[in-house]
C-alpha positions as CSV (number, residue, x, y, z in Angstrom):
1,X,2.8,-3.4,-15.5
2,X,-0.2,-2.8,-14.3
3,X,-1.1,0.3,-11.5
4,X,-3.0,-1.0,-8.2
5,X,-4.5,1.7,-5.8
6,X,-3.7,-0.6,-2.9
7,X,-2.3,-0.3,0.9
8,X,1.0,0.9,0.9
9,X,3.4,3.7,1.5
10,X,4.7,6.8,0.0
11,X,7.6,9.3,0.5
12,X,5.7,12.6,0.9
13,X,7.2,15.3,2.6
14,X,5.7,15.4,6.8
15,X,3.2,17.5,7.6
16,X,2.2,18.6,11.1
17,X,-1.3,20.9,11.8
18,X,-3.3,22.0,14.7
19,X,-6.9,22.8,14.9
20,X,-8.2,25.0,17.8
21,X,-11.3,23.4,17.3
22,X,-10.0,20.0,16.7
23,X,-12.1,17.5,18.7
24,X,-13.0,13.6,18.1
25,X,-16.3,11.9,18.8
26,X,-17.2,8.4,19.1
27,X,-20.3,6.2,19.0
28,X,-21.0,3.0,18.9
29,X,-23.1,0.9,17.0
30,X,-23.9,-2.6,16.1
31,X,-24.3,-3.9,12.5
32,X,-26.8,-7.0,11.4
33,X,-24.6,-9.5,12.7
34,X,-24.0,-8.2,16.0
35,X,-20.3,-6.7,15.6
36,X,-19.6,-3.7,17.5
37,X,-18.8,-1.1,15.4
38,X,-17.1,2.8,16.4
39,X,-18.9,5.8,14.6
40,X,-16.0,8.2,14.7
41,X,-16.5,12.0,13.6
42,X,-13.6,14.3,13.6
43,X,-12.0,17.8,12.3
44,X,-10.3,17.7,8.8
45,X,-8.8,20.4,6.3
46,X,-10.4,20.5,3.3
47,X,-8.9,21.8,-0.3
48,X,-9.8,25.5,0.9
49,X,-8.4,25.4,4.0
50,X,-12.1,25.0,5.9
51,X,-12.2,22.1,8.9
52,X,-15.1,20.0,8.1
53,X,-16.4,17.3,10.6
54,X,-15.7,13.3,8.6
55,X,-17.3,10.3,10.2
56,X,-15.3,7.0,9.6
57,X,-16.9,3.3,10.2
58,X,-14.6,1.6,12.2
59,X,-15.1,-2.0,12.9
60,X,-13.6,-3.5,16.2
61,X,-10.8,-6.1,15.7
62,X,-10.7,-8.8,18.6
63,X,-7.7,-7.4,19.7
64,X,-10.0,-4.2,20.5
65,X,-8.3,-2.1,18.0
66,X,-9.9,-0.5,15.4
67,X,-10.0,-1.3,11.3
68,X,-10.6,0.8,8.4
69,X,-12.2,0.0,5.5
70,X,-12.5,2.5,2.4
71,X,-15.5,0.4,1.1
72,X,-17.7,0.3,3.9
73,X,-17.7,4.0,4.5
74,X,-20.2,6.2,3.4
75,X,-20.6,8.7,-0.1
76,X,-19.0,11.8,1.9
77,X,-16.4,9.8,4.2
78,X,-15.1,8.3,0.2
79,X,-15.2,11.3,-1.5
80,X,-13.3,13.5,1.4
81,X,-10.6,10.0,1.3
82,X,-10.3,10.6,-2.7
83,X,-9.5,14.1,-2.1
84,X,-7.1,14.1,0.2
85,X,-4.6,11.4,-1.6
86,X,-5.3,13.3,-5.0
87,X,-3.5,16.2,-3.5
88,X,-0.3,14.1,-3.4
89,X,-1.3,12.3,-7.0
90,X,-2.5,9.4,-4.5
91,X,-5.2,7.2,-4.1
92,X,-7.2,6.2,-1.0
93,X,-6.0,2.3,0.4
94,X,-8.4,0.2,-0.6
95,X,-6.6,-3.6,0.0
96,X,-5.3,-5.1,2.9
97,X,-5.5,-3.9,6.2
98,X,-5.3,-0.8,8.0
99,X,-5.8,-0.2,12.2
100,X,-5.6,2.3,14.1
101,X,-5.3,2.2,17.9
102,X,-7.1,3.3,20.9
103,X,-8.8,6.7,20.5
104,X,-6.7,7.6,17.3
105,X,-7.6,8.0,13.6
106,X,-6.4,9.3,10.2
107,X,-6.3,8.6,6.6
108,X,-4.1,6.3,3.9
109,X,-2.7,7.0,0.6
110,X,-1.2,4.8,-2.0
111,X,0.5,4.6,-5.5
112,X,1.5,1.0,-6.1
113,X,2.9,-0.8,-8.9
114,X,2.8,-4.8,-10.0
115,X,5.1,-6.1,-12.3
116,X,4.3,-8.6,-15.1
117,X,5.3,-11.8,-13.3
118,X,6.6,-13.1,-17.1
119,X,9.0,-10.3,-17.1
120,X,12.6,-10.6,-16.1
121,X,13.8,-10.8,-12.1
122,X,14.5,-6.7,-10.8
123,X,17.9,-7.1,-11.0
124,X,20.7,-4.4,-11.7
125,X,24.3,-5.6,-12.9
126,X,27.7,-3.7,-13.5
127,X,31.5,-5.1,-13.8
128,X,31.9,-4.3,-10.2
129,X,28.9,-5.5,-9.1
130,X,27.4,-8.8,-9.7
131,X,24.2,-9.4,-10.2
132,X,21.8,-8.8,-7.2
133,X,17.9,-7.6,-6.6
134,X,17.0,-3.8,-6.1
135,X,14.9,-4.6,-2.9
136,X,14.6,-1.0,-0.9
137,X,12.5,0.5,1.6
138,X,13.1,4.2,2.4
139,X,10.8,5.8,5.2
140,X,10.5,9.3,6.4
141,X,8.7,9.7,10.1
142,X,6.8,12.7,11.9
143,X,8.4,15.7,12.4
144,X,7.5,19.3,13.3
145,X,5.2,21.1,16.1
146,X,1.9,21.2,17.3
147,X,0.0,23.2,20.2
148,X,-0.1,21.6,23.4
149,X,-4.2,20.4,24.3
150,X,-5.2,20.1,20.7
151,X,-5.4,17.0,18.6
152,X,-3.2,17.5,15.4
153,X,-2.2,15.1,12.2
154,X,1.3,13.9,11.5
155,X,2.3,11.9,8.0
156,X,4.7,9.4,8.0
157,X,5.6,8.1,4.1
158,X,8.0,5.4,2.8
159,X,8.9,3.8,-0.9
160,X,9.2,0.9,-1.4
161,X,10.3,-1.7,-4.0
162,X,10.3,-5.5,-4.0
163,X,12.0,-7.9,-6.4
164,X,9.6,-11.0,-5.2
165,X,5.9,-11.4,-4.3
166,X,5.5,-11.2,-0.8
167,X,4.1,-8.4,1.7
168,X,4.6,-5.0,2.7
169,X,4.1,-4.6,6.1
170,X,4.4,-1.3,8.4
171,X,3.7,1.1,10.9
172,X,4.0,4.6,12.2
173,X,3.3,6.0,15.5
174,X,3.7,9.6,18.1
175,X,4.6,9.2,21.1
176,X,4.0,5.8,21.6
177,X,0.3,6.1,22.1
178,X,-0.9,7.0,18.7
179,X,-0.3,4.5,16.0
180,X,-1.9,3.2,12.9
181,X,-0.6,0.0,11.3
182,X,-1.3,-1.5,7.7
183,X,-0.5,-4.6,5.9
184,X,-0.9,-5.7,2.1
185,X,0.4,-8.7,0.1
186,X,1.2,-8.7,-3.5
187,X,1.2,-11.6,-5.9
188,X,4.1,-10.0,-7.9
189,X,7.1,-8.4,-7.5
190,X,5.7,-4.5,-6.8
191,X,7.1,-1.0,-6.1
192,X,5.3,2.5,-4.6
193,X,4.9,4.6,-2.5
194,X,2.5,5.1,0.7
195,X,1.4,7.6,3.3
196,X,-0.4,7.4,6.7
197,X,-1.6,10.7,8.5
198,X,-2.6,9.5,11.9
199,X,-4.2,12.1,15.0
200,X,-2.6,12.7,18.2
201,X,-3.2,14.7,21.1
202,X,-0.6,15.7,23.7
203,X,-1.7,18.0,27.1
204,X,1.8,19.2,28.6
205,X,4.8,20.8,26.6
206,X,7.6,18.7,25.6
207,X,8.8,16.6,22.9
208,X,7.0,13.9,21.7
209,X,9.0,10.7,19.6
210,X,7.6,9.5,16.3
211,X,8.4,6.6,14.2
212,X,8.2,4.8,10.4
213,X,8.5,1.5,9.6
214,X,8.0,-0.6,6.9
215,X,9.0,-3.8,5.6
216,X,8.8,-5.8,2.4
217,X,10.4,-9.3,2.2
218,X,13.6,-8.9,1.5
219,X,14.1,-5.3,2.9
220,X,13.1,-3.0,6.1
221,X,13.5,0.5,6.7
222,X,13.1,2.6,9.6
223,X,13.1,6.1,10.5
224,X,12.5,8.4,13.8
225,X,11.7,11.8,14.0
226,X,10.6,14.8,17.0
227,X,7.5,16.6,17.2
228,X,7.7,20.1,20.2
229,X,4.6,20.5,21.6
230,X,4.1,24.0,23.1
């Protein structure tokens, strides 16, 4: 086997958080070839609890939506990314493709496996059971609360295992609005985990819906969950 830190998803318990001082900025800028790109600065949590101000480089798709990549961000941006994943015994997504969409952002984790592709099919046997492949995909979606007027995170997670080469594709999104989607394909059969913390905002009380997906070839999973807003 050998261990990728690669885009994909992991079953992490949800976390929701508010920050009174949460806010997001945005500039935009234009690298050497001309491609507009979104200089986004928001609030995060660090290891001791203190919100510190992270600036991702967001390049804009030509659907208009907004992709993340770990290498082309900068010393700090890397660092805080490491961080964050280590605290789960993660590693920041560095393959395939991650977007967010319209004003949203947050942050990818992954632990992913590839198998030998010389070593024998995933396959589990019994006398009542013939022989068959251990595809799964188990998902867990935001859940919780957060202050009404503030921007807040939410994790979704899933695990994953596939018994052929293929990709892993998934999403989760709050309330409809707030999403981020990533994608990664795998030359081998592969098993993991992944997590996606993505930022909302919501400005009345109620309940907001959330939602996990993710799919590898042979399997999908989905879950749905409530966030209260007050």
């Amino acid at each position: 086997m050998r261990y990728l830190s690669l885009l994909l998803i992991a079953s992490i318990p949800f976390s929701s958080h508010a920050d009174e001082q949460s806010t997001i900025d945005d500039r935009i800028e234009f690298d050497s070839r001309g491609q507009r790109v979104v200089i986004r600065t928001s609030p995060w949590a660090d290891l001791k609890g203190t919100t510190v101000n992270v600036e991702q480089k967001l390049y804009v798709n030509e659907d208009g939506n907004l992709h993340y990549n770990y290498h082309q961000q900068n010393t700090s941006t890397q660092l805080f990314h490491q961080t964050l994943c280590a605290e789960d015994g993660m590693l920041p997504a560095m393959g395939g493709e991650t977007v967010f969409i319209g004003s949203t952002t947050g942050w990818h984790c992954s632990r992913v496996v590839e198998y030998d592709p010389d070593a024998p099919p995933l396959q589990t046997e019994s006398y009542f059971n013939p022989v068959k492949s251990v595809d799964y995909v188990f998902t867990n979606a935001p859940s919780g609360s957060a202050a009404v007027g503030v921007n807040f995170y939410s994790t979704g997670s899933a695990r994953f295992q596939s018994s052929q080469a293929g990709s892993l594709r998934g999403s989760v999104q709050v309330d409809g609005r707030c999403s981020t989607y990533f994608s990664q394909y795998y030359g081998t059969p592969f098993t993991g985990d992944h997590s996606a913390r993505v930022v909302c905002i919501v400005h009345q009380p109620r309940f907001v819906s959330t939602g996990t997906e993710a799919c590898v070839p042979k399997q999908c999973g989905r879950s749905t969950g409530t966030i209260s807003v007050r």
